[in-house]
FINUMAR-251540 format. One record per residue (C-alpha): residue number from 0; residue in three letters; x, y, z. Coordinates in nm, 4 decimals, decimal comma. Layout:
<dopas>
- NUM:ALA:X:Y:Z;
...
</dopas>
This chain:
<dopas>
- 0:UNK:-3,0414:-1,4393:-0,6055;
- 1:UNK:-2,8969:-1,1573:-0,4090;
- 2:UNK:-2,5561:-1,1184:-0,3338;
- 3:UNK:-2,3887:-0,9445:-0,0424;
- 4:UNK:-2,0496:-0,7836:-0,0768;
- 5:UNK:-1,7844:-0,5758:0,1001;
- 6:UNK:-1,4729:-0,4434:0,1461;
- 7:UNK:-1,2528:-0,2788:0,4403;
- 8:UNK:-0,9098:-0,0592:0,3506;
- 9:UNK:-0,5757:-0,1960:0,5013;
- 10:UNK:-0,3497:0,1339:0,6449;
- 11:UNK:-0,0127:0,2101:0,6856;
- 12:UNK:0,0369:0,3288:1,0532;
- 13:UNK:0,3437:0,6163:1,0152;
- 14:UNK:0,3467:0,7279:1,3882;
- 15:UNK:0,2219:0,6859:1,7458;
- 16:UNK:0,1845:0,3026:1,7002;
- 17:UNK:0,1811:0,1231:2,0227;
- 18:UNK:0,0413:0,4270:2,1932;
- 19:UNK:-0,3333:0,2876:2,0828;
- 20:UNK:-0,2448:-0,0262:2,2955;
- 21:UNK:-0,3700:-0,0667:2,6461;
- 22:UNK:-0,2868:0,0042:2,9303;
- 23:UNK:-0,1038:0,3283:2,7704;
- 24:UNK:-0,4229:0,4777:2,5860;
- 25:UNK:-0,6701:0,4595:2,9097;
- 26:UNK:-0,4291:0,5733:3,1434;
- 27:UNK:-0,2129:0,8698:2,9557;
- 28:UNK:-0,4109:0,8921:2,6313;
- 29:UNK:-0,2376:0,7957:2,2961;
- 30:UNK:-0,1944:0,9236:1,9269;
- 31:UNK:-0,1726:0,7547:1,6187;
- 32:UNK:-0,1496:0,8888:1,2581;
- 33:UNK:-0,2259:0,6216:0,9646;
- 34:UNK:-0,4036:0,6344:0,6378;
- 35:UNK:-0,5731:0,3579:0,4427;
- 36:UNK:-0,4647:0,2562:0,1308;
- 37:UNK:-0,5800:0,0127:-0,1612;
- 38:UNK:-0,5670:-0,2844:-0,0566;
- 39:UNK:-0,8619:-0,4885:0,0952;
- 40:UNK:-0,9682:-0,7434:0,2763;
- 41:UNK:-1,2802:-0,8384:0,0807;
- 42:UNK:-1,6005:-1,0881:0,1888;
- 43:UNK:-1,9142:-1,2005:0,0258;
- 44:UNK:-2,2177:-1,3625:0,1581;
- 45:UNK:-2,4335:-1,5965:-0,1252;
- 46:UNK:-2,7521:-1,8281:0,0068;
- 47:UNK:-2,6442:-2,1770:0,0137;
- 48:UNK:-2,8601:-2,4966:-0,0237;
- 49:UNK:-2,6872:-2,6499:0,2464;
- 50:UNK:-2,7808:-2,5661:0,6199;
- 51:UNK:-2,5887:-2,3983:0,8508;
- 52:UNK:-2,3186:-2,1153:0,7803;
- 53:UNK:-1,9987:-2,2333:0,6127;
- 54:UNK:-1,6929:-2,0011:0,5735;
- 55:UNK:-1,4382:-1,9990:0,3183;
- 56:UNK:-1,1124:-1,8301:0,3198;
- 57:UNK:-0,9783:-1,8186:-0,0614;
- 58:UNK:-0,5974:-1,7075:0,0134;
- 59:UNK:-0,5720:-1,9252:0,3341;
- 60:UNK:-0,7249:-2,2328:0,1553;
- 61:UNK:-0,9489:-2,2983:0,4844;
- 62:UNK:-1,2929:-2,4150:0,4873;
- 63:UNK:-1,5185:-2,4017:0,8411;
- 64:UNK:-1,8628:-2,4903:0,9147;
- 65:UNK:-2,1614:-2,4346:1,1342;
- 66:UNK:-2,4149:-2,6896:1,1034;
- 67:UNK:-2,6360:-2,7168:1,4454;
- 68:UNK:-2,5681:-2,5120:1,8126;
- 69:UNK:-2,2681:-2,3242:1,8204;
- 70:UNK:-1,9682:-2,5955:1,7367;
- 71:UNK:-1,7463:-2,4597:1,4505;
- 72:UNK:-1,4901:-2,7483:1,2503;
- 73:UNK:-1,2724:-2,5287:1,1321;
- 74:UNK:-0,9722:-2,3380:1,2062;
- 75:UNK:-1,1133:-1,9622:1,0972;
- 76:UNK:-1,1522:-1,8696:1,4622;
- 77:UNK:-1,1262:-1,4907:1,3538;
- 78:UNK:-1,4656:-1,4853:1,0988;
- 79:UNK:-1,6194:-1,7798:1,3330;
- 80:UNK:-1,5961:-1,5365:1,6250;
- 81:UNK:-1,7776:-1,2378:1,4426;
- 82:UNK:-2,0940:-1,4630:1,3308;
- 83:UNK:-2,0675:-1,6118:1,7365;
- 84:UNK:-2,1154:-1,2248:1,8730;
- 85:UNK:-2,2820:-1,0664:1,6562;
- 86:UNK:-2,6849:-1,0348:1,8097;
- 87:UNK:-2,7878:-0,9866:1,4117;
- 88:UNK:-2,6983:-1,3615:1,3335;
- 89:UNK:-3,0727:-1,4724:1,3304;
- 90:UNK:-3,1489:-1,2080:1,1300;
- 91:UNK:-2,9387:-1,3131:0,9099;
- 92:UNK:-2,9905:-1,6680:0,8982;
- 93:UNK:-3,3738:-1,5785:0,8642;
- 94:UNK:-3,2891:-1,3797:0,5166;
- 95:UNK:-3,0581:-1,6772:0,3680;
- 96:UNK:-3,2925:-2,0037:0,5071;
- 97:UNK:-3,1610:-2,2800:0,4145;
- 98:UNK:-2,8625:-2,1310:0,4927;
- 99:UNK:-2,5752:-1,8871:0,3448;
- 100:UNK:-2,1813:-1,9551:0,2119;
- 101:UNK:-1,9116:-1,6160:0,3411;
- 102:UNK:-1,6152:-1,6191:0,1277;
- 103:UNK:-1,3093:-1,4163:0,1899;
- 104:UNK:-1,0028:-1,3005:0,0990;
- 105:UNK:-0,6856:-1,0506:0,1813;
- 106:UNK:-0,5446:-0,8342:-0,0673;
- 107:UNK:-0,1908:-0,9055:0,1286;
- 108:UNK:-0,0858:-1,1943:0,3243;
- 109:UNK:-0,1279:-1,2455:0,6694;
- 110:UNK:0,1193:-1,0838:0,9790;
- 111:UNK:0,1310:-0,8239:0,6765;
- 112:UNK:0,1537:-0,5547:0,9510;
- 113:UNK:-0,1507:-0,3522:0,7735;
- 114:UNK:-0,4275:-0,4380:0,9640;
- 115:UNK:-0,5637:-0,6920:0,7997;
- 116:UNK:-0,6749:-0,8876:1,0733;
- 117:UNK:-0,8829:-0,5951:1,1936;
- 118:UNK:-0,9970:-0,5155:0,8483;
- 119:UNK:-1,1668:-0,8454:0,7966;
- 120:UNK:-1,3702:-0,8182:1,1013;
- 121:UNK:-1,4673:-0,4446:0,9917;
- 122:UNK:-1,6121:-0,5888:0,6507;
- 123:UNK:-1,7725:-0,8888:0,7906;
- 124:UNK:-1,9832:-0,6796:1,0502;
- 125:UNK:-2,0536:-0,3824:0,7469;
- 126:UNK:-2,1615:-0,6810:0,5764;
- 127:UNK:-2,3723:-0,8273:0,8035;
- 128:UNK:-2,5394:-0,4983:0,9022;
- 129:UNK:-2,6408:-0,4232:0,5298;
- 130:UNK:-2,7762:-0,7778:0,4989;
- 131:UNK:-3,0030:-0,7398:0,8131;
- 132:UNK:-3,0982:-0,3591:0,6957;
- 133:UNK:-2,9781:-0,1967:1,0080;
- 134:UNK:-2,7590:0,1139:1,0493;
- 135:UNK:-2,4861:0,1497:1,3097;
- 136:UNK:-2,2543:0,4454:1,4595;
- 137:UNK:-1,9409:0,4368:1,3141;
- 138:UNK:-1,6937:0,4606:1,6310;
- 139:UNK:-1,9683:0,1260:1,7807;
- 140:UNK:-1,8604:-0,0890:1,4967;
- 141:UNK:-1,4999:-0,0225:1,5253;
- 142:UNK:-1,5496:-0,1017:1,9369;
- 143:UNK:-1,7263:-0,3952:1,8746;
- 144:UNK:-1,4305:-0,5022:1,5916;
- 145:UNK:-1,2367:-0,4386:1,9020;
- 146:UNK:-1,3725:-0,6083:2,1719;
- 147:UNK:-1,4576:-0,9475:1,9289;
- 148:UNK:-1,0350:-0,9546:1,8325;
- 149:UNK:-0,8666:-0,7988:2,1977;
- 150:UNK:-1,1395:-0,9100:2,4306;
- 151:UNK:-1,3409:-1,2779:2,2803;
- 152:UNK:-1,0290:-1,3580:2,1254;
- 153:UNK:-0,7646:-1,2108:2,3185;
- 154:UNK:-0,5457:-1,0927:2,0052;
- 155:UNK:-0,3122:-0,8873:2,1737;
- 156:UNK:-0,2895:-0,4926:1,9892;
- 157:UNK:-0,4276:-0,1694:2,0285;
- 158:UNK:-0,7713:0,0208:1,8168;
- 159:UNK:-0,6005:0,2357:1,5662;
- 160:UNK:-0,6583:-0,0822:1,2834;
- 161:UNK:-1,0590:-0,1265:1,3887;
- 162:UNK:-1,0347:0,2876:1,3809;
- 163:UNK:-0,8829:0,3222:1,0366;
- 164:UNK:-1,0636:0,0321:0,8939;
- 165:UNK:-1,3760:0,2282:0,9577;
- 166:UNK:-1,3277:0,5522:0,9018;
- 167:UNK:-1,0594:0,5785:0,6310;
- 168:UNK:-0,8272:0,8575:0,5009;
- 169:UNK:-0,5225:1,0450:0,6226;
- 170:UNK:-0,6289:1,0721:0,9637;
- 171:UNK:-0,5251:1,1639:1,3482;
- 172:UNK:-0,6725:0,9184:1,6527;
- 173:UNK:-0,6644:1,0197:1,9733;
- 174:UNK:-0,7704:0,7389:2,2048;
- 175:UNK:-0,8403:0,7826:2,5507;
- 176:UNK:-1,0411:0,6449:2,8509;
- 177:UNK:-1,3679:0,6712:2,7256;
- 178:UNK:-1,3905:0,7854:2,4001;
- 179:UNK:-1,1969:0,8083:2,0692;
- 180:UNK:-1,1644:1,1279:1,8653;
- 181:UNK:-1,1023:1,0471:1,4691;
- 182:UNK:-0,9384:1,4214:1,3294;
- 183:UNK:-0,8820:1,3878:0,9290;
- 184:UNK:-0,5525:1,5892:0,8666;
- 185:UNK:-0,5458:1,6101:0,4837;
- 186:UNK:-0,8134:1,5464:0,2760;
- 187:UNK:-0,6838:1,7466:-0,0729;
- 188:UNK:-0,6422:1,4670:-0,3373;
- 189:UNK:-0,3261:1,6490:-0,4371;
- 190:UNK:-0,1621:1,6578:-0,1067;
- 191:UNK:-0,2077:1,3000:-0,0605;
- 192:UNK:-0,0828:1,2442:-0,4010;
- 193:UNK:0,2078:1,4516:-0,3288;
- 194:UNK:0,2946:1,2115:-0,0233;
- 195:UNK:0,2095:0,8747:-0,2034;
- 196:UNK:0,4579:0,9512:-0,4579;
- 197:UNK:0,7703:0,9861:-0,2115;
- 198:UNK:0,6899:0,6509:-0,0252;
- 199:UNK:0,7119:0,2808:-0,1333;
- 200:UNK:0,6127:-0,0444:0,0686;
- 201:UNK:0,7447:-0,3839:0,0375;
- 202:UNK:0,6768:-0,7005:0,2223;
- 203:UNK:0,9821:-0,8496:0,3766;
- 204:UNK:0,8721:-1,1768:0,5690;
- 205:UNK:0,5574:-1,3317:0,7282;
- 206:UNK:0,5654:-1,1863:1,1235;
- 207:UNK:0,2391:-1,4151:1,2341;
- 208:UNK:0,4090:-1,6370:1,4665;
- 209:UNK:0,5981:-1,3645:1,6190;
- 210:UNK:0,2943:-1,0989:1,6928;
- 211:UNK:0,1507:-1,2975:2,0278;
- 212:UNK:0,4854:-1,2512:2,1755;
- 213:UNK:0,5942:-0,9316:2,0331;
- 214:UNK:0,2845:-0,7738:2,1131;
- 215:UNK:0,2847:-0,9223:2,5382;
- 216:UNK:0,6459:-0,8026:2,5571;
- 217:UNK:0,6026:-0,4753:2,4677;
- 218:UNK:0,2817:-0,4246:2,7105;
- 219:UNK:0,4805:-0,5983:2,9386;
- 220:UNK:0,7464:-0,3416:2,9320;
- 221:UNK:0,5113:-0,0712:2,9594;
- 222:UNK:0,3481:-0,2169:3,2494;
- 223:UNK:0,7084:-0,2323:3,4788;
- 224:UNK:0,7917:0,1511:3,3590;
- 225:UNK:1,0496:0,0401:3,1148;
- 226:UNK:0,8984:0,1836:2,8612;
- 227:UNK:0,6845:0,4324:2,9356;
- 228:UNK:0,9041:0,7192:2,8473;
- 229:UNK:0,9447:0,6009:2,4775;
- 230:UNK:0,5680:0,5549:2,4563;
- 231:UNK:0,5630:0,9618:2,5495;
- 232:UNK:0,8635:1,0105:2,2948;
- 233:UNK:0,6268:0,8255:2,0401;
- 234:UNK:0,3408:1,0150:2,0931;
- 235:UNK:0,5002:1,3750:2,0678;
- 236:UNK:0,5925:1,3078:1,7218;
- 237:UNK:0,2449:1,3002:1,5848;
- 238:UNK:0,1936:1,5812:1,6430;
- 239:UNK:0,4935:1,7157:1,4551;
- 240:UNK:0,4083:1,4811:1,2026;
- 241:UNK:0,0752:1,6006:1,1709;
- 242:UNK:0,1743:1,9472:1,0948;
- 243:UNK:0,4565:1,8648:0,8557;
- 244:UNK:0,2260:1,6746:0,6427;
- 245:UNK:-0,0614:1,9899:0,6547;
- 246:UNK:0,2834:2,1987:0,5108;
- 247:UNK:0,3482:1,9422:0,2637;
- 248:UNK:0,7207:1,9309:0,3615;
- 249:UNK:0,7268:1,5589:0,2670;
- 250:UNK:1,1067:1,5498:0,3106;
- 251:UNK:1,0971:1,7008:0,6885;
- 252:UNK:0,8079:1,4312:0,7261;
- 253:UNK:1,0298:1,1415:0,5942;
- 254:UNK:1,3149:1,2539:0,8251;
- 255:UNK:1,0964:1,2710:1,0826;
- 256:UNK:0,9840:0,8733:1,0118;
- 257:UNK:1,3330:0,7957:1,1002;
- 258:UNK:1,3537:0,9314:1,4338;
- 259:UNK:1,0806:0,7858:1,5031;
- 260:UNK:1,1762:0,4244:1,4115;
- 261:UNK:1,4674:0,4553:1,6420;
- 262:UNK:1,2675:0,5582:1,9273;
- 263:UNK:1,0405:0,2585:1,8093;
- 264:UNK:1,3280:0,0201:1,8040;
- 265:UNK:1,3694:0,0557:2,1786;
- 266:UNK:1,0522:-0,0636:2,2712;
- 267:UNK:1,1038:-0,4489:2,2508;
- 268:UNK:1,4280:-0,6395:2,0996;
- 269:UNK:1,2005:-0,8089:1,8756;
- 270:UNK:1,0580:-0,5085:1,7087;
- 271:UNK:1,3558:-0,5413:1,4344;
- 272:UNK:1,5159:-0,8478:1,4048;
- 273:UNK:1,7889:-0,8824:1,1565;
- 274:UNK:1,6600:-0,8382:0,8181;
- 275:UNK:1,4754:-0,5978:0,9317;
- 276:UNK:1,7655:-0,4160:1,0181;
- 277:UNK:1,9717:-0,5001:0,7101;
- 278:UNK:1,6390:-0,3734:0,4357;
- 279:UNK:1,6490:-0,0662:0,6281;
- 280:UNK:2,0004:0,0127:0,6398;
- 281:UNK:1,9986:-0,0794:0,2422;
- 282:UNK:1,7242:0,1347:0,1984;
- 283:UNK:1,9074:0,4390:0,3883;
- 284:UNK:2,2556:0,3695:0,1727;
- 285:UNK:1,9798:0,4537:-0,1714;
- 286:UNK:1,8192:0,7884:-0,0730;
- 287:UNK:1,5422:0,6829:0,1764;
- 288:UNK:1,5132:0,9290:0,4081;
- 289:UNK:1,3343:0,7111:0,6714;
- 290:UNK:1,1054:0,4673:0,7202;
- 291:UNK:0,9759:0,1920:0,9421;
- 292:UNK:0,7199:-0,1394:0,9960;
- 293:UNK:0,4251:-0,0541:0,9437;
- 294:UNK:0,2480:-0,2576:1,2071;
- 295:UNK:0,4063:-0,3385:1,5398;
- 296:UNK:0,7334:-0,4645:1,4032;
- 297:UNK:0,8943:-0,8023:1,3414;
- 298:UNK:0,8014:-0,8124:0,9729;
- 299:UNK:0,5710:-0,8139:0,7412;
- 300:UNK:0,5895:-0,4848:0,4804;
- 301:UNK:0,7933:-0,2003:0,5945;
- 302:UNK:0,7455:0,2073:0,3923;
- 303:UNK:1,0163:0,4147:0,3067;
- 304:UNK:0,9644:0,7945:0,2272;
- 305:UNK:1,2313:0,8874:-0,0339;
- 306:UNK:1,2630:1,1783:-0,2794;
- 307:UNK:1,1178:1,1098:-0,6268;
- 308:UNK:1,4067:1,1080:-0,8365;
- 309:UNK:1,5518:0,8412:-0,5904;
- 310:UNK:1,2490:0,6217:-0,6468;
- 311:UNK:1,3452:0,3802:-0,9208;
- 312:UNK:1,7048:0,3209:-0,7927;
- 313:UNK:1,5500:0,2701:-0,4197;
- 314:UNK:1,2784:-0,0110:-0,5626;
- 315:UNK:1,5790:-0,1704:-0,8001;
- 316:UNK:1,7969:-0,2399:-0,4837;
- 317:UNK:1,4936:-0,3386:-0,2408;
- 318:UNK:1,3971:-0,6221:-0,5015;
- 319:UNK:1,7629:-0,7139:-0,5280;
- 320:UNK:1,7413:-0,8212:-0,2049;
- 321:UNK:1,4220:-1,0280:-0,2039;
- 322:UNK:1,1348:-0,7827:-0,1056;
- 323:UNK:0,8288:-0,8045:-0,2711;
- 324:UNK:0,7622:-0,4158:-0,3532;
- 325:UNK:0,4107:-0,3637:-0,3950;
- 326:UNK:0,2323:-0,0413:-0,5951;
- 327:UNK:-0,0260:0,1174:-0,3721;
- 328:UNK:-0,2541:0,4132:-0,3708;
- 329:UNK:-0,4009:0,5855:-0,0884;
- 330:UNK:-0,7949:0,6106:-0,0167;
- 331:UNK:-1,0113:0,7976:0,1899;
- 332:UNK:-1,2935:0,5961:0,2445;
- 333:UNK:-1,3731:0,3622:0,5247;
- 334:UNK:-1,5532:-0,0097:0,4736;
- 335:UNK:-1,7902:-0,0143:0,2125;
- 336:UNK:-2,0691:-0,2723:0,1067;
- 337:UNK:-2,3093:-0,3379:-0,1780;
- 338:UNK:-2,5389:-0,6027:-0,3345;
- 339:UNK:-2,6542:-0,7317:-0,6661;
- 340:UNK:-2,8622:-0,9562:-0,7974;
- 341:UNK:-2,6912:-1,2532:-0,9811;
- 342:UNK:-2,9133:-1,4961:-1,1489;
- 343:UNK:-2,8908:-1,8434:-1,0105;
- 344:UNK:-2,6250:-2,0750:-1,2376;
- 345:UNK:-2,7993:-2,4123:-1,1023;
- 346:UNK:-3,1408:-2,1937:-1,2728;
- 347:UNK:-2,9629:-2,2233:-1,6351;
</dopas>
């Protein structure tokens, strides 16, 4: 029995978030600078003897299913909505006749602010590719990742978490009208190492219920003008940011996280609600240099860029206080997939 497997990085977004969002991108052009990091959002597809397509979500504890036509009875509308558009379906059901089990699961909770959302649909549509034997263009997976969440879903958000989810790494997106232009920035394991070891994430809070309406404010905003001059601010500091971290001044670029956030703050009152205010200002009283939310605000895990030696005593105080810190690594590989042959248990 063949097995189907794959996995899509999570980032952390350090500047030009919101600038990926529309209609900002299309009409002035935006930046963003993220980098994956080790933690996945991970599927499988196994043939199952029942008919039909059933999905399983192992964190969420949610189980939908497809029987006959196109009527889902579950509440999985995100993995329900890739198998709906994607034109390889039939190829797919053709390979696992009866019909096939996909299982899932998030290496971090949902509203985690890493693009997790955007990483699951990356790894289901790698998947399903392999499984039908086709190959695809990068930058047209992580469109169609974008048009099944913003467009057949209408997830509010931008394309830098499709982007990153793809292509992986340290890496600069410029995103314009009509095309996208991934530029890697470092790519020596050393560098990268060098930055990992100055920053720490934790999770403070679960943002889901506040990303609908955080996310329609702030393009709201932009649309009247009220905003559009912070979006510009935002934008410039890529740049910047981009060449500190090719110098490897790691303490410039942590300084420069902090501007940043302030400029960030302005966008919407909701960005940073109180505790998000309170870990940061804790975080800035033990050594951190700057930091921010590391999706579009209102929760979720935040990263803080502080010297080395102020590590420890920065993590000590941030548990204190009830975040979750969580050890990560950076990686420079996009979505990935594989197979293997398992021998049948029901065979035994």
């Amino acid at each position: 029995m063949k097995i189907y497997k794959a996995r899509a990085p999570m980032r952390i977004g350090f500047f030009g978030g919101g600038t990926d969002v529309s209609p900002y991108a299309e009409e002035h052009g935006g930046k963003v600078l993220n980098c994956t990091i080790n933690l996945f959002v991970r599927c499988m597809i196994t043939p199952s003897s029942d008919p039909g397509i059933t999905i399983r979500s192992l964190d969420l504890q949610e189980v939908s299913k497809l029987v006959s036509g196109r009527e889902w009875d579950g509440k999985l509308s995100l993995p329900q909505a890739v198998l709906d558009a994607m034109p390889l379906l039939q190829s797919v059901r053709s390979v696992e006749k009866p019909g096939f089990k996909l299982t899932m699961f998030s290496d971090a909770p949902p509203g985690s602010g890493l693009g997790s959302s955007s990483a699951l649909v990356v790894s289901m549509l790698k998947l399903l590719y392999a499984i039908a034997g086709q190959t695809y263009d990068p930058h047209q997976l992580a469109e169609l990742a974008y048009r099944i969440e913003r467009v057949d879903l209408n997830i509010p958000g931008g394309r830098q978490d499709q982007y990153a989810a793809v292509f992986g790494g340290m890496c600069l997106y410029h995103f314009g009208k009509d095309r996208v232009i991934v530029e890697p920035v470092i790519t020596d394991p050393a560098a990268l190492m060098e930055l990992e070891s100055c920053l720490i994430i934790g999770y403070i809070g679960d943002r889901q219920l506040l990303t609908r309406h955080l996310m329609s404010d702030q393009v709201q905003r932009l649309v009247k003008g009220d905003t559009l001059r912070l979006h510009d601010e935002t934008k410039a500091f890529v740049d910047e940011a981009t060449r500190l971290l090719r110098e490897l001044r790691i303490a410039d670029f942590g300084r420069l996280l902090h501007e940043a956030w302030e400029v960030k703050k302005a966008f919407s009152p909701h960005i940073a609600p109180p505790i998000v205010d309170e870990v940061y200002a804790l975080a800035r009283r033990h050594g951190a240099w700057g930091g921010k939310i590391t999706g579009a605000g209102g929760g979720g895990f935040m990263v803080f860029a502080c010297p080395f030696d102020r590590r420890l005593d920065l993590e000590r105080a941030l548990i204190e206080a009830g975040v979750v810190v969580r050890p990560f690594s950076f990686v420079t590989h996009g979505v990935q997939s594989w197979s293997v042959e398992e021998r049948d248990e029901n065979s035994r």
